[in-house]
N, C-alpha and C positions, 0 to 999 in steps of 0.2 A: 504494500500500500504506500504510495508515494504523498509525504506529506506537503503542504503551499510551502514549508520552509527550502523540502527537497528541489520545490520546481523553481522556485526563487535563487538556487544556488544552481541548480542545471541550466536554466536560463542565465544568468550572470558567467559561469564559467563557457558557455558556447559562445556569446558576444567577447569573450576576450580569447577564445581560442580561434576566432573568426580573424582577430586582431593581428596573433601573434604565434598563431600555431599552439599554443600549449598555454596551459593557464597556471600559476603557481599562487599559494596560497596567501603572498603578500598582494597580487592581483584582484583577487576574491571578496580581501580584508579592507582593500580601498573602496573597492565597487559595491560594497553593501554594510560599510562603513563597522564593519566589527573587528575583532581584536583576532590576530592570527590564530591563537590558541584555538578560540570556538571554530576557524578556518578550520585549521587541520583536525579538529576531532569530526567534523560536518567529510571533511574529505574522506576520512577511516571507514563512517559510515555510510557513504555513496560506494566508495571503492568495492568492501563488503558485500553490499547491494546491486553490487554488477553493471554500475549506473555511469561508471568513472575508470578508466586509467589511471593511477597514483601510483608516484611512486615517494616515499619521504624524502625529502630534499628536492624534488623535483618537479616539475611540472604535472601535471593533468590533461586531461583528454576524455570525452567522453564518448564510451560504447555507443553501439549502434539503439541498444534501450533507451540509454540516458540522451541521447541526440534526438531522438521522437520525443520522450517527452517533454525534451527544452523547447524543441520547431512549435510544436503544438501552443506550449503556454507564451512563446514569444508571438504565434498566428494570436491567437486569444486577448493577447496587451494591443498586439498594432489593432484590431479594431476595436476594440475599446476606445484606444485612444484616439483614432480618426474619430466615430463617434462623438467623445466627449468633443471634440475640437469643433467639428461639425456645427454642434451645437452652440460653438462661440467661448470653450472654456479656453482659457489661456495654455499655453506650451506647458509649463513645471505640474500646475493641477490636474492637468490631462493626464502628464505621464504617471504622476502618483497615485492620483485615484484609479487607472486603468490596473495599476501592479495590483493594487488593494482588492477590487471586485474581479478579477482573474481567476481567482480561487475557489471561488462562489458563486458564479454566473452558471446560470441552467443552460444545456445546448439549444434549446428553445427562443431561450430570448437572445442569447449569441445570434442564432439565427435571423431571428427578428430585427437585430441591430444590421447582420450583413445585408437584409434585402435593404432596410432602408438608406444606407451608404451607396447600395448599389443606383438604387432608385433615383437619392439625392444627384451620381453622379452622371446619368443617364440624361435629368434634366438641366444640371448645368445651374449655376450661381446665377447666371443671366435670362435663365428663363422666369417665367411670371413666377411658377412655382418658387425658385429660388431666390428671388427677389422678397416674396412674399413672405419666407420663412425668417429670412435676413433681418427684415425690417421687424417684426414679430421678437424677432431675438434680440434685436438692440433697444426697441423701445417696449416692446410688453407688448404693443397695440395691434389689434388684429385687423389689417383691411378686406375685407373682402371684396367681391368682385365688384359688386353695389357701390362699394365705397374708391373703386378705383381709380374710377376719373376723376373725381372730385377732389383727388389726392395732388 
């Protein structure tokens, strides 16, 4: 059973091995801001878990396990975080709150969020639609059609 912390460390360690070929635990320690020690005990029990290549003193790498479940919960973050954005959250909240609801999000409404990013991007910022939502998002105020010319 893969726990948010495991996927939180598979996802951090594939973005720095994407970087630099191998990930080491002072990498890890930066990228999610903890103390080596918890790194390398978190490394023992991925490695263990067949999740990780470790070796002590040395870099990391992750199995072909541990690289699916990082692809997946990194697929999971980017549209969250398109979403959130979508919606007008700024850059830094986007990406925190996306890390945060990763974990907990039903395939359901994941889905739910893909079609409407699909949807959003099908019709374009410039169309009525997107316009419409734009103006909606900065000001609160809903125009409808009715109200359109008179805008």
């Amino acid at each position: 059973m893969v726990t948010e912390r495991d996927e939180d460390y598979l996802k951090s360690i594939d973005s720095i091995v994407e970087k630099k070929g191998y990930a080491k635990v002072k990498d890890v320690a930066k990228e999610l801001d903890l103390g080596p020690s918890t790194v390398t005990g978190m490394f023992k029990k991925l490695s263990k878990e067949g999740y990780i290549n470790y070796e002590k003193y040395g870099g990391a790498t992750l199995t072909p396990e541990g690289k699916k479940i990082a692809s997946a919960t990194k697929e999971i973050y980017g549209t969250l975080k398109d979403f959130l954005l979508a919606l007008g959250i700024d850059e830094q909240t986007a990406g925190e709150d996306a890390c945060k609801i990763e974990h907990i999000l039903s395939s359901k409404t994941l889905g739910a969020f893909e079609r409407f990013l699909e949807f959003s991007k099908k019709e374009g910022e410039d169309s009525l639609w997107g316009k419409r939502l734009k103006h909606f998002l900065e000001s609160g105020k809903y125009i409808g059609p009715e109200l359109e010319e008179k805008r």
